[in-house]
C-alpha positions as CSV (number, residue, x, y, z in Angstrom):
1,X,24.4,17.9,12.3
2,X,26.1,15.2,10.6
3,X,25.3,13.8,7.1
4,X,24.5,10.5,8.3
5,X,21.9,11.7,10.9
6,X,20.6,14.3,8.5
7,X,20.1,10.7,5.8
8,X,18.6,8.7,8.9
9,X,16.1,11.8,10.0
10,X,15.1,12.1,6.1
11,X,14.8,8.3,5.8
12,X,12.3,8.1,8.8
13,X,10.2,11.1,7.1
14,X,10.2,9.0,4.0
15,X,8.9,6.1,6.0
16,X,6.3,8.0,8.3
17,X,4.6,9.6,4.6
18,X,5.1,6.0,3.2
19,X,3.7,3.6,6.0
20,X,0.0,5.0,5.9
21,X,-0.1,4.0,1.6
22,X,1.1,0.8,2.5
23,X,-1.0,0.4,5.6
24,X,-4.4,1.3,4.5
25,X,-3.9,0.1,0.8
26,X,-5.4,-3.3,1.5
27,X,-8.3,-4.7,-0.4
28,X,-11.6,-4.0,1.5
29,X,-14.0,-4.2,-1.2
30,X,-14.6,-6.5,-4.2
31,X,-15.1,-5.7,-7.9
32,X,-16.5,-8.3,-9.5
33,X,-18.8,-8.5,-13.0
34,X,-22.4,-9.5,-13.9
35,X,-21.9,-11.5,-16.0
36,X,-19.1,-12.5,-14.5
37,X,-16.6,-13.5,-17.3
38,X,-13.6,-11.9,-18.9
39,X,-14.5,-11.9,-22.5
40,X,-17.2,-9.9,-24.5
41,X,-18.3,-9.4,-27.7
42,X,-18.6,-5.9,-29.4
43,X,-21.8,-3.6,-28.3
44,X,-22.7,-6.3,-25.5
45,X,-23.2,-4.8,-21.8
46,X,-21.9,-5.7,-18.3
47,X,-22.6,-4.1,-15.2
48,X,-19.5,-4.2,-12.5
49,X,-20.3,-4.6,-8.9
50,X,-17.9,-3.4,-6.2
51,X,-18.9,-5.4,-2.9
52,X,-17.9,-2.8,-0.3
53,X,-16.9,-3.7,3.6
54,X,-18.0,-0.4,4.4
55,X,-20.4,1.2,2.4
56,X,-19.8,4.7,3.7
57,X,-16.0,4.8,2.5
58,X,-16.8,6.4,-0.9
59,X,-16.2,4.0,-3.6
60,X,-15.8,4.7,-7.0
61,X,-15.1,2.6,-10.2
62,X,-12.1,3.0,-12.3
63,X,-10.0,1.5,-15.4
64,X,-7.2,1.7,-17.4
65,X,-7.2,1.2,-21.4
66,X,-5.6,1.7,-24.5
67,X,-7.1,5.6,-24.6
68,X,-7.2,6.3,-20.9
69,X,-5.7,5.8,-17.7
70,X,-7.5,6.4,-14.3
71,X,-10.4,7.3,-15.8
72,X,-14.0,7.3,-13.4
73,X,-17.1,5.8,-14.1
74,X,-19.7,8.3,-15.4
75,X,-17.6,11.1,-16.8
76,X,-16.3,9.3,-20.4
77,X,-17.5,6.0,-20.3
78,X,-20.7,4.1,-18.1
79,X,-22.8,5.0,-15.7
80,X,-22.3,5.2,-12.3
81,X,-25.1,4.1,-9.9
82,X,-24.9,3.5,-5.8
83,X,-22.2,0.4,-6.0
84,X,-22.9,-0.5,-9.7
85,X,-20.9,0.7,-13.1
86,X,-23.4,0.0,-15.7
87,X,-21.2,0.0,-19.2
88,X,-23.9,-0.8,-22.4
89,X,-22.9,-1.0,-26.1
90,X,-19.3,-2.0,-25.1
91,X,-16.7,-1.6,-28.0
92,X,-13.2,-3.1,-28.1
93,X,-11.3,0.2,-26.8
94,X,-13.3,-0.9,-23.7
95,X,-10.7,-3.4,-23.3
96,X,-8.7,-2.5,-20.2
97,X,-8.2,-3.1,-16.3
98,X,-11.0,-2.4,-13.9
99,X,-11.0,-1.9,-9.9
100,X,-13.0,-0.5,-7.1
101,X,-11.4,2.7,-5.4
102,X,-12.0,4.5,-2.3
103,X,-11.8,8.4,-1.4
104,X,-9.1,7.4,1.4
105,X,-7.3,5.5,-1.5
106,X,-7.8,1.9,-0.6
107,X,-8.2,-0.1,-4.0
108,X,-10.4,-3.5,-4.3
109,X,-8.8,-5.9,-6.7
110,X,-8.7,-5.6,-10.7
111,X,-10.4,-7.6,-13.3
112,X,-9.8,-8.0,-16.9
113,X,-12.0,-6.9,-19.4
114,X,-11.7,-8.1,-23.2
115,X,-14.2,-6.7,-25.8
116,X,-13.7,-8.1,-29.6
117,X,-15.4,-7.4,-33.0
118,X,-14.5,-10.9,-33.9
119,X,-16.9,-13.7,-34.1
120,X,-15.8,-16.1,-31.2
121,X,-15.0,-15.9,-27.5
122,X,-13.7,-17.6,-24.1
123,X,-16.5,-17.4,-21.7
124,X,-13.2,-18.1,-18.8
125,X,-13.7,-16.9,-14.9
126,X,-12.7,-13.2,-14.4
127,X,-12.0,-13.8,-10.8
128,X,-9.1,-16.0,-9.7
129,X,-10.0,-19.7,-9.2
130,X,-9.1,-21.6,-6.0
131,X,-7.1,-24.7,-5.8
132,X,-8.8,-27.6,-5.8
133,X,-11.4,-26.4,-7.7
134,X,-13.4,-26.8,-11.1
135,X,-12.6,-24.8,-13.9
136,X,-15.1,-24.7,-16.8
137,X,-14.3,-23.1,-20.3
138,X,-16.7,-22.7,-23.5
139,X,-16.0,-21.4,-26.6
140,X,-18.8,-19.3,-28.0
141,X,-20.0,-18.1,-31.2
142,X,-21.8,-14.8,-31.2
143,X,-24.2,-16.3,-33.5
144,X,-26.1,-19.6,-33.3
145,X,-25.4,-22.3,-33.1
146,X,-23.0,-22.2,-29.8
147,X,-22.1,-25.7,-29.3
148,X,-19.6,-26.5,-32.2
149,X,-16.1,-28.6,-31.9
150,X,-13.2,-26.2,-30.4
151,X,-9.4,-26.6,-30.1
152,X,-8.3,-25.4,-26.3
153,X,-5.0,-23.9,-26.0
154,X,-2.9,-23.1,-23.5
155,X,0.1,-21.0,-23.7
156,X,0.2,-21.4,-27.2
157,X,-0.2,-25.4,-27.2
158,X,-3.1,-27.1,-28.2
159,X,-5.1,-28.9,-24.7
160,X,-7.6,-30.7,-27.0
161,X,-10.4,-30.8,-28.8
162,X,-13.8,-30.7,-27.4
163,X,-17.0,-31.5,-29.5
164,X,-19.3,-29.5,-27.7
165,X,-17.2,-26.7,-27.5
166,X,-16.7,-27.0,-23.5
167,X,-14.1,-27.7,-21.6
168,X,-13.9,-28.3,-17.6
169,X,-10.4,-28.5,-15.5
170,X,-11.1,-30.8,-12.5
171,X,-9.3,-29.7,-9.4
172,X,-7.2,-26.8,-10.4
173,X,-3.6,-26.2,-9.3
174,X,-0.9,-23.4,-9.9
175,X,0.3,-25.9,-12.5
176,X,-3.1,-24.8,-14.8
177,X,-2.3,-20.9,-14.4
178,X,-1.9,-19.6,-17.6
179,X,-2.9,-17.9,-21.0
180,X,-6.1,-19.9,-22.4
181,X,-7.8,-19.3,-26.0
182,X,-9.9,-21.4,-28.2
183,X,-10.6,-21.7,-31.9
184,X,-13.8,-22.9,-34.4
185,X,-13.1,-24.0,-37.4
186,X,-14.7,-21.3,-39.7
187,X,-15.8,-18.7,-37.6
188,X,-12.1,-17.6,-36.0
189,X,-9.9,-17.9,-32.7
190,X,-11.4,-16.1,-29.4
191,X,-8.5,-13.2,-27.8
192,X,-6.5,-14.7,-25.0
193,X,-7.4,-14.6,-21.5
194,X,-5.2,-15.0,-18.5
195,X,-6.8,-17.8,-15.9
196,X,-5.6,-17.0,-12.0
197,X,-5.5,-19.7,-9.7
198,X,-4.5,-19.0,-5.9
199,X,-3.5,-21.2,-3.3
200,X,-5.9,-23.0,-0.8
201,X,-5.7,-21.0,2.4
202,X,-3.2,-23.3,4.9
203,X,-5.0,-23.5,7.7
204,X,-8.3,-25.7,7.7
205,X,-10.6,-26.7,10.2
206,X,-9.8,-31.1,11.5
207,X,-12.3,-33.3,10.5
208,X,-14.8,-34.1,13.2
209,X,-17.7,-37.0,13.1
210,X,-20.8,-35.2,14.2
211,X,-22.6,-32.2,13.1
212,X,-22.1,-30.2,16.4
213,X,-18.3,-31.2,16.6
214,X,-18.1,-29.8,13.3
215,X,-19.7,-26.2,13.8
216,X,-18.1,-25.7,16.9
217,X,-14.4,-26.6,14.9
218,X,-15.7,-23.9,12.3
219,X,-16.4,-21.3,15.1
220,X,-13.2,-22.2,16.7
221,X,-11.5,-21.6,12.7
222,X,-13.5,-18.1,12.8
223,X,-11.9,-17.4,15.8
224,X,-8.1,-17.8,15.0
225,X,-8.6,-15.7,11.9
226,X,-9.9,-12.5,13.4
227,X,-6.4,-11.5,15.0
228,X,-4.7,-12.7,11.3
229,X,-7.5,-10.1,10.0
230,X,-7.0,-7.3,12.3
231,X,-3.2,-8.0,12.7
232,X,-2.0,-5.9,9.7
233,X,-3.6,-2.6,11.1
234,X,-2.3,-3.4,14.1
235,X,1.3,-3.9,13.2
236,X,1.1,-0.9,11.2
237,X,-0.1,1.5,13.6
238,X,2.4,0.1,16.3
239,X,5.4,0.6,13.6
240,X,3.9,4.2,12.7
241,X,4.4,4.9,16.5
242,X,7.9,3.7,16.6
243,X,8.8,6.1,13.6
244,X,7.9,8.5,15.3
245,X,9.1,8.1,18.4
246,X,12.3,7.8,16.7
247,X,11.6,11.1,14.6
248,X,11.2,12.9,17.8
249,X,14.0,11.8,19.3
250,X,16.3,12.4,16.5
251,X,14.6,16.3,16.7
252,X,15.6,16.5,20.3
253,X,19.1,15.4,20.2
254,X,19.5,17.8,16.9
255,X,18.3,20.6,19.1
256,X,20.8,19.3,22.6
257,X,23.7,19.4,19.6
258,X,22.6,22.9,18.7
259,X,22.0,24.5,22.4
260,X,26.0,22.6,22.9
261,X,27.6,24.3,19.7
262,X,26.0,27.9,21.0
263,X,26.8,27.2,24.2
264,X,30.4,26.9,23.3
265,X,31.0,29.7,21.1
266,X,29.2,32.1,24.1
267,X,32.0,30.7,26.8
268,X,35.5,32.1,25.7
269,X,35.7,35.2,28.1
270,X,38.2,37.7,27.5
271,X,39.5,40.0,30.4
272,X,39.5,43.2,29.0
273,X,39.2,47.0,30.5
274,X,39.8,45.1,33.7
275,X,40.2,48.2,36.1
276,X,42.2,47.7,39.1
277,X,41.6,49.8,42.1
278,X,44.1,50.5,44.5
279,X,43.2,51.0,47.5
280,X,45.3,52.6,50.5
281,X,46.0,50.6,53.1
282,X,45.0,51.8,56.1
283,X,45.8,50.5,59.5
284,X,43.8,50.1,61.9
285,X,45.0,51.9,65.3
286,X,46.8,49.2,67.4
287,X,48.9,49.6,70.1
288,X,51.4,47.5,67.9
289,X,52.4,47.5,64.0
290,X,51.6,44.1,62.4
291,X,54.7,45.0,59.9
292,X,52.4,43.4,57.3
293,X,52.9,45.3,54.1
294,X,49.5,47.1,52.8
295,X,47.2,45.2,51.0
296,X,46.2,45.4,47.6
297,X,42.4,44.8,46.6
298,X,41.6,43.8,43.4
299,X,38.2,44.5,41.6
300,X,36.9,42.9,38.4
301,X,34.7,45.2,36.7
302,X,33.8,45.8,33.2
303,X,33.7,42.0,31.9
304,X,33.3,42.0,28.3
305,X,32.2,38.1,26.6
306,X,33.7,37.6,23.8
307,X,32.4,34.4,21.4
308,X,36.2,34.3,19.5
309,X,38.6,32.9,21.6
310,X,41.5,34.7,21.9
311,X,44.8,33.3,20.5
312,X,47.9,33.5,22.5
């Protein structure tokens, strides 16, 4: 078989052992945090909550830090109960990425966890804002009192300065994504905390006058989401098929090529130990002589197959 049908066959096998990760990777369960905010102070507790679509798929908590990676809830660190990972007496080497994941190996998405020994923090939303929403930031002290004047950075520049020590970003765009921190004057600067913001989902229901109008345009909205949600398995399974079809037929024709190439070799025939028999002619009794000179028949016998063609 040629190399470039060998690279196509071993391509497709890539694909086929490829498609199902990328197929059944999507996000079917939800790991979020109670309370739900990013930053904590040393020895506090949080208890994560994966939200599962399906609660008999298996799900298990697990994080990455400075000490560990891939580690489960319950053997070095929390304690795992039902769809809770209760972590008490947090310390900073807590500090790390969190998610939700299945036995089949479908993850949920990530948070950000920040535990400090300092003295201030950024109570900012662990979960991705949406457009068009409010944003509200406070800058707390772990001890009394919590409502002092704080600076609000951004990226490194100052925002402003809020007396009360709380900030709120009216209607949100990609424009406010960023790195966010916040400082008091003589207790310390909070660690920094990235603030998500995703985009407002394109398609939205048209404004109606009356109540009824208005459900029914939401039940119609319902509606022309559920292919959008089951469209990805869908195209997935249909492309799995097509690989394989492909995969198979790639097989046969490697299979036709080899029957051809045997078939070839077994087909040169050399006429060896070919015996000839002569036989006697012998006339039949006529009442006049054909004049016909006798006959010679010829017998093939012993045919030998030879797979190396002579050379002449």
């Amino acid at each position: 078989m040629s190399p470039s049908r060998t690279m196509d066959q071993t391509s497709l096998q890539t694909l086929l052992l490829v498609m199902p990760l990328l197929c059944y990777s999507t996000n079917q369960a939800r790991l979020n945090g109670s309370p739900s905010r990013s930053q904590f102070f040393k020895r506090e507790s949080v208890s994560l909550i994966c939200e599962e679509d399906d609660s008999s798929a298996g799900w298990t908590f697990m994080r990455n830090t400075s000490r560990e990676t891939r580690a489960e809830c319950g053997a070095n660190w929390g304690k795992s109960s039902s769809s809770l990972c209760n972590m008490s007496y947090m310390d900073p080497q807590d500090s790390g990425v969190y998610w939700c994941e299945s036995t089949e190996g479908s993850t949920s998405n990530s948070i950000t966890i920040t535990v400090t020994g300092g003295a201030v923090i950024l109570q900012s939303p662990v979960l991705p804002v949406m457009e068009g929403h409010n944003v509200s930031l406070h800058c707390q002290t772990k001890r009394p009192p919590s409502k002092l004047p704080a600076d609000f950075y951004k990226d490194g520049s100052l925002i402003r300065t809020e007396p009360t020590g709380h900030m709120t970003i009216h209607h949100v765009t990609k424009s406010d994504e960023g790195l966010y921190k916040c400082h008091i004057s003589s207790h310390g600067e909070s660690p920094p905390s990235w603030i998500y913001v995703t985009e407002k989902p394109s398609t939205t229901p048209p404004p109606t006058s009356t109540r009824s109008s208005s459900t029914s345009a939401s039940s119609a909205s319902s509606s022309s989401l559920q292919p959008v949600v089951w469209s990805v398995p869908l195209i997935c399974t249909v492309v799995l098929l097509v690989l394989l079809v492909l995969l198979v037929r790639l097989y046969v024709q490697r299979k036709l090529k080899a029957d051809e190439v045997q078939t070839g070799e077994d087909c040169y025939i050399t006429y060896m130990d070919v015996e000839i028999l002569h036989h006697k002619y012998q006339q039949q009794p006529t009442r006049r002589s054909t004049g016909f000179p006798p006959a010679t028949e010829v017998i093939y016998s012993s045919l030998k197959s030879d797979s190396t063609p002579s050379h002449q």
